[in-house]
Structures are given as structure tokens and as C-alpha cells.
GUROKOL-232128 format. One record per residue (C-alpha): residue number from 1; x, y, z. Coordinates in nm, 2 decimals. Layout:
> num, X, Y, Z
> NUM, X, Y, Z $
...
// end
This chain:
> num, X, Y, Z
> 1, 4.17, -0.40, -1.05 $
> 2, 4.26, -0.06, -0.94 $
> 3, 3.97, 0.14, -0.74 $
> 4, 3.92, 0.50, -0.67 $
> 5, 3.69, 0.51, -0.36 $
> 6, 3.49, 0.89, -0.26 $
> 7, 3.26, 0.92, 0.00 $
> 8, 3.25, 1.13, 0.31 $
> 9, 3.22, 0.85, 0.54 $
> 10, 3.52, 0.58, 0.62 $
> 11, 3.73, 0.41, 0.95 $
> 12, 3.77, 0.45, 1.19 $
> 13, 3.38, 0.60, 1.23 $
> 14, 3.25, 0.30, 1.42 $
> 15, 2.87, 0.31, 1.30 $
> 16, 2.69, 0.38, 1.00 $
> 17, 2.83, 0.43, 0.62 $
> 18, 3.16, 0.47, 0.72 $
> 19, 3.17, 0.14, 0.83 $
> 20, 3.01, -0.02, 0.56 $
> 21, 3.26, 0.17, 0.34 $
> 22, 3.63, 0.05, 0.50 $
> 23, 3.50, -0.29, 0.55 $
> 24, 3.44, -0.31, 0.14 $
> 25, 3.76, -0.14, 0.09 $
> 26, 3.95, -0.36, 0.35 $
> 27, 3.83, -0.65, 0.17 $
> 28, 3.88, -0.54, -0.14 $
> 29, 4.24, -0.49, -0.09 $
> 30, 4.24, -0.82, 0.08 $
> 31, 4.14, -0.97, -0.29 $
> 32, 4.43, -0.85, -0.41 $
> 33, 4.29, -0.51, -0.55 $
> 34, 4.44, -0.13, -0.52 $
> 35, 4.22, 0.13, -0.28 $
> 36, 4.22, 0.44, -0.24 $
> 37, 4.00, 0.65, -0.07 $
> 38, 3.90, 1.01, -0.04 $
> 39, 3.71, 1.08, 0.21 $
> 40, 3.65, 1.37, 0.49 $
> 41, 3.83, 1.34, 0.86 $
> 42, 3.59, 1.12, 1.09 $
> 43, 3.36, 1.29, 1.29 $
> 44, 3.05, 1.11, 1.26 $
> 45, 2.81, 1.03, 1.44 $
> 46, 2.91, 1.25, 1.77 $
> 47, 2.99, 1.51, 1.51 $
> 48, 3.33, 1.62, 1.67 $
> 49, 3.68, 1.56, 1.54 $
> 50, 3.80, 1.22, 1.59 $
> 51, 4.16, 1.23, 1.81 $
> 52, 4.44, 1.20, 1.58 $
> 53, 4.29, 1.39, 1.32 $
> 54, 4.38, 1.78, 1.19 $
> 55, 4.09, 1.94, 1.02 $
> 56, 4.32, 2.21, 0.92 $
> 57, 4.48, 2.01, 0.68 $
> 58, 4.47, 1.71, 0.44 $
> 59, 4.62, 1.38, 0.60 $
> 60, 4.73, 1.02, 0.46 $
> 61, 4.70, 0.70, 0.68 $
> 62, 4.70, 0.35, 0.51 $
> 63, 4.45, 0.09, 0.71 $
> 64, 4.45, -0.22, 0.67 $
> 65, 4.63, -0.21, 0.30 $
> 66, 4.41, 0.05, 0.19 $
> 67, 4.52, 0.42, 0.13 $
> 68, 4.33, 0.66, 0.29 $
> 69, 4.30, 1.06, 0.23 $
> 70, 4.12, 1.29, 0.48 $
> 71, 4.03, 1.58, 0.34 $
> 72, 3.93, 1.90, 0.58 $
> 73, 3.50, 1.96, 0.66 $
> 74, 3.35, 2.21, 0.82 $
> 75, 3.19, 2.12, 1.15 $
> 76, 2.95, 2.32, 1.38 $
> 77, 3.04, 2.43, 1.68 $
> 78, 2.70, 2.29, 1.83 $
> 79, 2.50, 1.92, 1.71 $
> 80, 2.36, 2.03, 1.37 $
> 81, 2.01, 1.95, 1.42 $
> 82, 1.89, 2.16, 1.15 $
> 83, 1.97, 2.20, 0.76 $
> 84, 2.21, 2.46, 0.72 $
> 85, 2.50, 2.33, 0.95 $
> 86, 2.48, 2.00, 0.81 $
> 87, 2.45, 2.14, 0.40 $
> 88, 2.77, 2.36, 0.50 $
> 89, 2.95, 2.04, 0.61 $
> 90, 2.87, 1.84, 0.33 $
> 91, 2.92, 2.13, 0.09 $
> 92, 3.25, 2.24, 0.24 $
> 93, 3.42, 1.85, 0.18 $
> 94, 3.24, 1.83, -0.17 $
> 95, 3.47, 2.13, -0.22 $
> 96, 3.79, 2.06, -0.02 $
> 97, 3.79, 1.71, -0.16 $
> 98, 3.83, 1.80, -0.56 $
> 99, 4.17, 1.85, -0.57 $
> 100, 4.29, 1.54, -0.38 $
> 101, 4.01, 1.33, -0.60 $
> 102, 4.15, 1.46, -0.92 $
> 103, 4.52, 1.39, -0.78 $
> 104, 4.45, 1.09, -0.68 $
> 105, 4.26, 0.97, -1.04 $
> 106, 4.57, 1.11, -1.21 $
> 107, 4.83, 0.92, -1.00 $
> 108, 4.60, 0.61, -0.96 $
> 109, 4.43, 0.60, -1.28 $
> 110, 4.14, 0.34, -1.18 $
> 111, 3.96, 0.06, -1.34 $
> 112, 3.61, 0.25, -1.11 $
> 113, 3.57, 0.55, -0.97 $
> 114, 3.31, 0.38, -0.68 $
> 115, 3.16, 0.74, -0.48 $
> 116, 2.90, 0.67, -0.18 $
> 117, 2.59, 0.87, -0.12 $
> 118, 2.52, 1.06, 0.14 $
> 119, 2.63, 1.31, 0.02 $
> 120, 2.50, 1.34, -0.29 $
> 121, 2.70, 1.71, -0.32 $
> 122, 2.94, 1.51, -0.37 $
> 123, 2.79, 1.34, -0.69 $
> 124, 2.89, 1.60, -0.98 $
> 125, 3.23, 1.59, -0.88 $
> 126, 3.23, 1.19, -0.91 $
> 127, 3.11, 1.22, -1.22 $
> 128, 3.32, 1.47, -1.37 $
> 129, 3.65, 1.33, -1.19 $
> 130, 3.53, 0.97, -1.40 $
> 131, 3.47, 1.14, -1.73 $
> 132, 3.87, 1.32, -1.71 $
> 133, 4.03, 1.02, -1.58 $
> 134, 3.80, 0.78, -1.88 $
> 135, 3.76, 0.58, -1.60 $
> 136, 3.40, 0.40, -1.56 $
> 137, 3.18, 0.59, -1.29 $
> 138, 2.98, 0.40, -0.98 $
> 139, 2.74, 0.58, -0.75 $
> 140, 2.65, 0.36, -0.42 $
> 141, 2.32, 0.52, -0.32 $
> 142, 2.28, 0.46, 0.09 $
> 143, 2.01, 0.68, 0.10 $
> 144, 1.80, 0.90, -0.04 $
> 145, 1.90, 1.20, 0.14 $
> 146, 1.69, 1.45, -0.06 $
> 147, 1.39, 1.28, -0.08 $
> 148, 1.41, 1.25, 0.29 $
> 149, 1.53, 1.63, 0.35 $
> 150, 1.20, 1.74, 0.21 $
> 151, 0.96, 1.43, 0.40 $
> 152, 1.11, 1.62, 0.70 $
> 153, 1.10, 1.92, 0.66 $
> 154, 1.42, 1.99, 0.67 $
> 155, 1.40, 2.13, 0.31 $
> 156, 1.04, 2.28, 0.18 $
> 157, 0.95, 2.46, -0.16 $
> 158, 0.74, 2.29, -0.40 $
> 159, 0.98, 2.46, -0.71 $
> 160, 1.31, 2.37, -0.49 $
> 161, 1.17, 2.00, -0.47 $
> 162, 1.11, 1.99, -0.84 $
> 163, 1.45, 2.18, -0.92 $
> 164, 1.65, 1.91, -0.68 $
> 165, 1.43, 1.55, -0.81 $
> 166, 1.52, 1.70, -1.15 $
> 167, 1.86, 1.75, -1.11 $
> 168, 1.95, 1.44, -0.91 $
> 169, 1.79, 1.24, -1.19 $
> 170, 2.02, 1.43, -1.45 $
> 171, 2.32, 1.31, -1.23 $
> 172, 2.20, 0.95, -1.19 $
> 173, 2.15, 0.90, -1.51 $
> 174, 2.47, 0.97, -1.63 $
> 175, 2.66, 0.70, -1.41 $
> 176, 2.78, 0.41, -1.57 $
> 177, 2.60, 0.21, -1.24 $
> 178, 2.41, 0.25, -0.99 $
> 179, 2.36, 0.10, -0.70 $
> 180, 2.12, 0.03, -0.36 $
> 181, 2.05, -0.11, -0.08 $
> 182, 1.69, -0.26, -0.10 $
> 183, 1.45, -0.39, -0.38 $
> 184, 1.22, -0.07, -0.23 $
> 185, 1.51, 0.14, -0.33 $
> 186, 1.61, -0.03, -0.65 $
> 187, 1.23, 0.07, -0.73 $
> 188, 1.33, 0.43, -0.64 $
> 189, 1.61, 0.46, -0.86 $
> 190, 1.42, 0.31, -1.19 $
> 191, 1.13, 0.56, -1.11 $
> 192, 1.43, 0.88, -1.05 $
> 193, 1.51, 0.72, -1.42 $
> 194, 1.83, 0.48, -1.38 $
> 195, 1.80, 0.23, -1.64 $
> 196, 1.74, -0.16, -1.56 $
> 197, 2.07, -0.24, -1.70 $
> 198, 2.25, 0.03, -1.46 $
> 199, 2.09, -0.03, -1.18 $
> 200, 2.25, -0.30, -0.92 $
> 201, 2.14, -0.43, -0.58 $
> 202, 2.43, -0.38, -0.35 $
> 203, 2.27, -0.47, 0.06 $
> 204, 2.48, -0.42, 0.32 $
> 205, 2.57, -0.73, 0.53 $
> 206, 2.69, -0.85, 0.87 $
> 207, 3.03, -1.13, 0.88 $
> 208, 2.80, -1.43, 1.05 $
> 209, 3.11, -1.56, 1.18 $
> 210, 3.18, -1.26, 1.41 $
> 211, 2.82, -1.15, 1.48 $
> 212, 2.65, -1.47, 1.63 $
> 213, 2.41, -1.56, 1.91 $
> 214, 2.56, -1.58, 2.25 $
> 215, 2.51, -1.55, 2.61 $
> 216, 2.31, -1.28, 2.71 $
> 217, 2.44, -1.24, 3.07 $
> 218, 2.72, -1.03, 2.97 $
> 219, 3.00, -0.87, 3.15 $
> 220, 2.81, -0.55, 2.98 $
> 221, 2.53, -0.64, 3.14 $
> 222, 2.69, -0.63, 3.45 $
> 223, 2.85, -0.36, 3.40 $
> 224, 2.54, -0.19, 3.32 $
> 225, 2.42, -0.31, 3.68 $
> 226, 2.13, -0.55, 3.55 $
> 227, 2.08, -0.92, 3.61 $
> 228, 1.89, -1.23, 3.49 $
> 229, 1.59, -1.08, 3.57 $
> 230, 1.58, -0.75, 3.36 $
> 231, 1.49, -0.80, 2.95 $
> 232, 1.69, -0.52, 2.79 $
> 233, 1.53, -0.32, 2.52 $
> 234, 1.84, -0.22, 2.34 $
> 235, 1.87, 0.02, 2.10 $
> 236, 2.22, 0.09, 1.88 $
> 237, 2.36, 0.33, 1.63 $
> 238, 2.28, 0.71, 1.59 $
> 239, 2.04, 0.92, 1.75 $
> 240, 1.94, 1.19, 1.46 $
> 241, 1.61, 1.32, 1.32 $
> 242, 1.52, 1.03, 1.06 $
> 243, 1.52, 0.74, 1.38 $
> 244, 1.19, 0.90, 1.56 $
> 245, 1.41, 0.83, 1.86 $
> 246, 1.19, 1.00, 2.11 $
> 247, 0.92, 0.71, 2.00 $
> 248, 1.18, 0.52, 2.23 $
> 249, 1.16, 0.79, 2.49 $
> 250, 0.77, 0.78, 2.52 $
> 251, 0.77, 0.38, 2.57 $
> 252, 1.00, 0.40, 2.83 $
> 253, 0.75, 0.66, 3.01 $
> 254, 0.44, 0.39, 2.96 $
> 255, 0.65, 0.09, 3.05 $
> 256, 0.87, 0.18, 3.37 $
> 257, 0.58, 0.14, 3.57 $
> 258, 0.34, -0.17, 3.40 $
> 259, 0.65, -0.34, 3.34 $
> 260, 1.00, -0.24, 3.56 $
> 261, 1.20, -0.48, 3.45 $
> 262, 1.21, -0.41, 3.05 $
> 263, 1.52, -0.17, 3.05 $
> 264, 1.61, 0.08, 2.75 $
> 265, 1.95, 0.13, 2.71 $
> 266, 2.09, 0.36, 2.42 $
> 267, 2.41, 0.37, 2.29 $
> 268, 2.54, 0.57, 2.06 $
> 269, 2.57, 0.92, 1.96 $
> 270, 2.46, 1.23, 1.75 $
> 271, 2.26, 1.54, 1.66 $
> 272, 1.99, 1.47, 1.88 $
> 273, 2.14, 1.28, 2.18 $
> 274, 2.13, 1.57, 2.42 $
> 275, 1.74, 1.58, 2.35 $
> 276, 1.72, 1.20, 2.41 $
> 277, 1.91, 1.30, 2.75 $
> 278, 1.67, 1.54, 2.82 $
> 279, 1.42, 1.35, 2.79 $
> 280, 1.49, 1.00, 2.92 $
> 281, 1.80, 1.06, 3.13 $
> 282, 1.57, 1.05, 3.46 $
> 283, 1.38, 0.76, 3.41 $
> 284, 1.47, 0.44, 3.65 $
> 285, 1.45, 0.20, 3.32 $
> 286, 1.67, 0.37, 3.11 $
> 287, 2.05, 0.36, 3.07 $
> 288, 2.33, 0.54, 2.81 $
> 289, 2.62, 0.40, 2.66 $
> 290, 2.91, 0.56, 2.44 $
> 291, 2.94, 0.42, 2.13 $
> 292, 3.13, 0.07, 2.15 $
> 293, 3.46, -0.01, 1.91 $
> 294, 3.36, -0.27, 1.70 $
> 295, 3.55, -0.53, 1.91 $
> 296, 3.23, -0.52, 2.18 $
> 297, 3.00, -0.55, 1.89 $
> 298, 2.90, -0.94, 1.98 $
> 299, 2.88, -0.88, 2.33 $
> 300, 2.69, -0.53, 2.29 $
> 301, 2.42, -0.73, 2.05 $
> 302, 2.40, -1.02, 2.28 $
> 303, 2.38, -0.82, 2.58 $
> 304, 2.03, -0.75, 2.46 $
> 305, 1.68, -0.92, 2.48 $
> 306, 1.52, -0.73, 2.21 $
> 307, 1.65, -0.48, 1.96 $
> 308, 1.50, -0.17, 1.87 $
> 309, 1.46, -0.01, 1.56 $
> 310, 1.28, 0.31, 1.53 $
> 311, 1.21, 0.50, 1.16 $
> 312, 0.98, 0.76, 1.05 $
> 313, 0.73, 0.74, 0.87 $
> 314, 0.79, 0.98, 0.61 $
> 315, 1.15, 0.79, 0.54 $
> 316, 1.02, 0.47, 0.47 $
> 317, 1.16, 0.30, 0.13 $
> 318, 1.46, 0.62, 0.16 $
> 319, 1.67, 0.39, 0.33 $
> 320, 1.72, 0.05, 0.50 $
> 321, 1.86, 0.13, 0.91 $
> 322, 2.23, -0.03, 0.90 $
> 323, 2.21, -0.18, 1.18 $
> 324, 1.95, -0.43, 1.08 $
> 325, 2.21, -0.74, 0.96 $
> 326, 2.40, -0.75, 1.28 $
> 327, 2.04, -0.77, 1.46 $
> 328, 1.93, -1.05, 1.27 $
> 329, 2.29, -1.23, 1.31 $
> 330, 2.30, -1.18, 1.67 $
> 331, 1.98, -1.38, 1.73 $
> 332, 1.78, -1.17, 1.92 $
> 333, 1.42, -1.05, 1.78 $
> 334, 1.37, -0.71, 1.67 $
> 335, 1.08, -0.46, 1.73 $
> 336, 1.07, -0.18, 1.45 $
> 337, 0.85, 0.10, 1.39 $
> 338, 0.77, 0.02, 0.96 $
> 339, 0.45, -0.01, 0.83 $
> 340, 0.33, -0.29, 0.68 $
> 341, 0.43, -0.33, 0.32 $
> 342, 0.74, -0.13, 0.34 $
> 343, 1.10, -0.31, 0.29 $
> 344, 1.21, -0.28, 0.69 $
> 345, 0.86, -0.45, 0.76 $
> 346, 0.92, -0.73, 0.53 $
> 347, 1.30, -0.81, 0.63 $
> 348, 1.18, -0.86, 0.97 $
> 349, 0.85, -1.05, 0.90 $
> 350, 0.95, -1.35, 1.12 $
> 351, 1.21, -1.21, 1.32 $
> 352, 1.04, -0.95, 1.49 $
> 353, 0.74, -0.73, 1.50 $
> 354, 0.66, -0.44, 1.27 $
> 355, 0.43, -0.18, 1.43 $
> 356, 0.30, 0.12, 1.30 $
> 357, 0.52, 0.45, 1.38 $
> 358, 0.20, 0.67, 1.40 $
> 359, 0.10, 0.49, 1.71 $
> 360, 0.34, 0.47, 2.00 $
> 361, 0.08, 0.30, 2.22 $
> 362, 0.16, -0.02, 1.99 $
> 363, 0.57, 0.01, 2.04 $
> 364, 0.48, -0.02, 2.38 $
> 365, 0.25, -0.33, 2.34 $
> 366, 0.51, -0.52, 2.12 $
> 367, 0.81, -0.47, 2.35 $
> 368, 0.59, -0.57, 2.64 $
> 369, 0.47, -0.92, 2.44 $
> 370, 0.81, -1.00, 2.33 $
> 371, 0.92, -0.94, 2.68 $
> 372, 0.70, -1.16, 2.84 $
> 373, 0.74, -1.48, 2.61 $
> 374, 1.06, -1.67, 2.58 $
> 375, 0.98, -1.86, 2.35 $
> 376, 0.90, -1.60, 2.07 $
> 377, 1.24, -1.40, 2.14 $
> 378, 1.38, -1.76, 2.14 $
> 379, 1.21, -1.84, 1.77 $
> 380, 1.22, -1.50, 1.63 $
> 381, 1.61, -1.48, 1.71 $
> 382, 1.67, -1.77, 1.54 $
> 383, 1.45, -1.74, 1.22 $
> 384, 1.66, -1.37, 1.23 $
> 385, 2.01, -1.54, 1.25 $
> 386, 1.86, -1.77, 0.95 $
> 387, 1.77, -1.44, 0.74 $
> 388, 2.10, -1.32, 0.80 $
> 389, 2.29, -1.63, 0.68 $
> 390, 2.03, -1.68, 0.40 $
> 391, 2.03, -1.26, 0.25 $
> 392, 2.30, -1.05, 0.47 $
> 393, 2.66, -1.27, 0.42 $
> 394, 2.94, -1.03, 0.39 $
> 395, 3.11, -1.29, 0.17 $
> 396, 2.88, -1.39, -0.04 $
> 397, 2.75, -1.00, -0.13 $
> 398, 3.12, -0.87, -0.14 $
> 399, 3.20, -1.12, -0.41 $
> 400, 2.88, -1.02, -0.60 $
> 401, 2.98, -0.71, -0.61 $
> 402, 3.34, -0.79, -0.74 $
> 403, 3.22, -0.98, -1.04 $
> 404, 2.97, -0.69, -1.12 $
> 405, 3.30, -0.44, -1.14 $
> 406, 3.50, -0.73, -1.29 $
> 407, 3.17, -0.69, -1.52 $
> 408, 3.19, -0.35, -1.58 $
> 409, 3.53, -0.31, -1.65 $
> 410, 3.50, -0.62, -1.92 $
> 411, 3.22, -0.43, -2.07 $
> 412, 3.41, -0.07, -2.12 $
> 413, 3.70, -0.25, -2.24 $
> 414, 3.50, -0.43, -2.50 $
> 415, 3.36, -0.10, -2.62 $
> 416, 3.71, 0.07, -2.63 $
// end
């Protein structure tokens, strides 16, 4: 099958959607498929212009057997840690990326056109691009941005909230499919008025065979300047406003003197790092890391004795933290800040400890009980690597997903 792939996100961006997105396409193509992709130049998530890249113009790479077309975005001269720098990014590659979609759709003409939320701005295009090329349309929803713009703060109005919910239902509605991550989500969509029969469970996933347990004196470790003794609170991924990162901050305060040996260490990058800096940087139980190519992702993950996953409240059900499969794979239990009842709570029921994000005292307490016992990091890791086999195997939910376009394509042509 031939596959038109639009998103803003893609390689070599080493975290987040832009991973999840090359690694379908890569495996696509390794099926035997066509890709191609439009997509914006990588920046995310340090927000500055990946080396190699122009932003003044378009550019053409293949990866991996997939072609690949940057298309120029706007990008801040400062972190955008507010709305309007980051609605003028998105808004400026929804624009600059029409013409090389519709190009592409023309010279291609695809079985799917397959787009990938955040951004939704870039939805209406999708859909229109679909409708001129007769080609069946596929929205992948990540998350839901808007929904979680407004739980913010970082949009407010009662009549802008309606307006937006209104018209984002108007869009999803009119996709041949739609897809999510999470049963939470897939609850979402039916109640934004996708139809059960539209509507598709697509997780992300984690390759078991690459992510596994391992030795957790690592030459990381080392490098970091910890031994044997020291249990490593780890967290991974990027630092922005819908992690509650400076939870993470505030239990490093309480802990680096009742317990001196639990070490935070944070790597990764985004609009809010400099803040985590600011507020952490000084601390004797805290270290930073850059960002780590995906090569050092085993010995990153085993490096630590607990992972860390913090959420807001107000984004609960919106989305489903990315970097929850590797955790579970890598064997090491998890601490994450979900109520009970919500869909982060329940994937970790086992494999961790869910504690409530409105009271930081009880981070604290979990990180500090999963420290002190072996043997429940020891049984929690492993009933996580079980979950991830069981739910989160790239193989078996990339295949899934083929026959449901092998599906959809049988379906259109049967109606033609």
C-alpha cells in the first residue's frame, strides 16, 4: 500500500511523537509499503533547529527507506512557555506545509492519507488534501491538545471553549478513522462524536527485544559519579507545562536530607528546563542530563532504580506520557503522579505506585518506600516488563494496525 504520512513531528527528534511516528513509518516501509512524510524541520523538544536542517527552506532526506519532507516553522527566539509562541509555530507549518502535502498526494496518490495530532491545526488541511486526492483520510490523535490548552490555562473563554470542542468535533467526524492511544481516550473521542465503527485503538509500544532489564551499575551511572549505594530516581523525556515537573523539584527539597542517597536525575529538554534549573540545579541529590540518542536508551532506563512520571491533574485521560512502555520494558518500577481511576493509574497498577498529584507530600513518601525495599522494585519491575510484553509489543500493535488500513482500503474499494 502507498501511505501519505503528515504530522509535525518525525526523526531524528529523539523523544516524544516524533519518534513514535518514524518508527511506524520505518516499519512500514520495512513491510514493503511506500512512505512519505510531510512533516516540519526537527526542533522538538529543546525547541531549536536541529543541525543539518535549513528552516529557510523546504528539504528532502530519505531515512531508513522512507521519504521524508521538512517543511519551514516558525520558532521563538526564547522557550515558548506560553500560548502564543507555540500557536504561531504550529500555525506557521499548518501553513507552509499545504503545498508540499498537496504535491506530494498528487505525485504519490495514496491508499491513506495517515496525519498525527498535535497539531490539530493541522487537521483541516488532512482532510481536505484526502477529499482532492479521493484518498481515504486517518487522524492519529496523541493528545488532546485543546482540551488540555483550556485545563491549563493556557487558553480561557467559555464561548472560545465552546467555539473550539465544536469545531474539532466537526473535523473528527468527518475522517474516515480515528484513532488513540488509550481506552480513556477512545472514550473521549466517542463522547467528541466519532462513531464506534471509526474509532480505532492505536497504543504506542516499546520493541521488548531492545528495551529489556539489565544491569543497573551502568557506565552512566558512573559517569554520573554514583555508585552501588545511591537509588536513582530517574526521570526522562520533556520538561513542559503538562508534566508538573516542579512536583519533581519539591521532592528533591524533602528528600536530600531524610534520605541522601535517593538521587534525581533529569534528562531531557524543553520549554520549561531553565525553570527546572532554577529550581533544582543547586541541590546535592540532583543531576541533568542532555537528551540521550536512542542508542543509550537501555542503558539510560537501566541506569535507574525507579522511574518517574509526573502529570497534572487537569490532563488526566488527554493523553497517555510516551514514555510509559519503555519503563515497563526496562524492568524498573515506576512512581507516577495519576489519580486513581484514571488510565496512567491503571497501566501501572502492579508496576508501580500511583499517588495523587494534588499532594506532593505523598510523591515523596512513595519514592522513599520504593527506595527502601528491594524486593518491591525487584517485583514491580518485573510484573512491568510482563505488562509490556503482554499490551505494549511494537510488533504485535504495528501489525494491528496494518490490517486495519489493509481494512480500510478493502472497505473503500468495495464501495467504489
Amino acid at each position: 500500500m502507498k501511505i501519505l504520512a503528515y504530522g509535525l513531528n518525525y526523526a531524528p527528534e529523539l523523544t516524544g511523537i516524533g519518534k513514535y511516528s518514524s518508527e511506524l513509518c520505518e516499519w512500514l516501509a520495512g513491510r514493503g509499503h511506500t512512505i512519505e512524510v510531510v512533516t516540519a524541520h526537527p526542533y522538538y523538544p529543546t525547541w531549536k533547529l536541529a543541525k543539518g536542517y535549513d528552516n529557510r527552506s523546504y528539504q528532502h532526506e530519505v531515512r531508513n527507506r522512507v521519504n521524508v519532507h521538512h517543511c519551514p516553522i516558525h520558532l521563538p527566539r526564547s522557550l515558548p512557555t506560553g500560548k502564543s509562541g507555540r500557536i504561531l509555530s504550529h500555525a506557521s507549518f499548518a501553513a507552509s506545509s499545504i503545498p508540499k502535502l498537496l504535491s506530494s498526494a498528487h505525485r504519490l496518490k495514496p491508499d491513506i492519507l495517515f496525519a498525527v495530532t498535535p497539531s490539530f491545526l493541522i487537521a483541516p488541511a488532512a482532510l481536505a488534501v484526502a477529499r482532492i486526492a479521493g484518498t481515504a483520510s486517518w487522524l492519529h490523535v496523541q493528545d488532546f491538545e485543546l482540551d488540555a490548552a483550556f485545563e491549563l490555562g493556557m487558553l480561557e473563554g467559555n464561548a472560545l471553549r465552546r467555539t473550539a470542542m465544536s469545531m474539532e468535533s466537526m473535523i473528527l467526524r468527518r475522517f474516515d478513522r480515528v484513532s488513540t492511544i488509550s481506552p480513556r481516550m477512545m472514550d473521549r473521542l466517542r463522547d467528541k462524536g466519532v462513531t464506534p465503527q471509526k474509532s480505532v485503538e492505536f497504543r504506542n509500544w516499546v520493541d521488548t527485544d531492545f528495551i529489556k532489564p539489565a544491569d543497573r551499575m551502568t557506565d552512566l551511572r558512573a559517569q554520573l559519579g554514583l555508585t552501588d549505594r545511591h537509588v536513582i530516581a530517574l526521570y526522562s523525556g520533556s520538561i513542559a507545562a503538562k508534566q508538573g515537573i516542579e512536583s519533581l523539584a519539591e521532592a528533591a527539597v524533602e528528600l536530600k536530607d531524610r534520605a541522601p542517597d535517593i538521587v534525581f536525575v533529569f534528562c531531557g529538554g524543553g520549554a520549561l528546563l531553565n525553570h527546572l534549573v532554577e529550581l533544582a540545579s543547586a541541590l546535592p541529590n540532583v543531576r541533568f542530563l542532555d537528551l540521550q540518542p536512542n542508542e543509550r536508551m537501555p542503558e539510560l532506563l537501566a541506569t535507574a532504580d525507579i522511574h518517574l512520571i509526573p502529570q497534572r491533574a487537569q490532563v488526566a485521560d488527554l493523553m497517555l506520557p510516551s514514555k510509559l512502555a519503555p519503563i515497563l520494558a526496562s524492568g524498573r518500577p515506576a512512581v507516577a503522579m495519576a489519580e486513581a481511576g484514571t488510565q496512567l493509574a491503571s497501566e501501572i497498577e502492579g508496576a508501580g505506585i500511583a499517588v495523587s498529584p494534588s499532594n506532593p507530600q505523598s510523591l515523596s513518601n512513595a519514592i522513599l518506600r520504593l527506595a527502601g525495599d528491594d524486593q518491591m522494585r525487584t517485583q514491580m519491575g518485573k510484573q512491568g516488563r510482563v505488562f509490556a510484553s503482554e499490551r505494549w509489543r511494537k510488533e504485535s500493535i504495528l501489525s494491528s494496525l496494518e490490517t486495519r488500513f489493509d481494512e480500510l482500503i478493502s472497505s473503500r474499494h468495495c464501495h467504489d
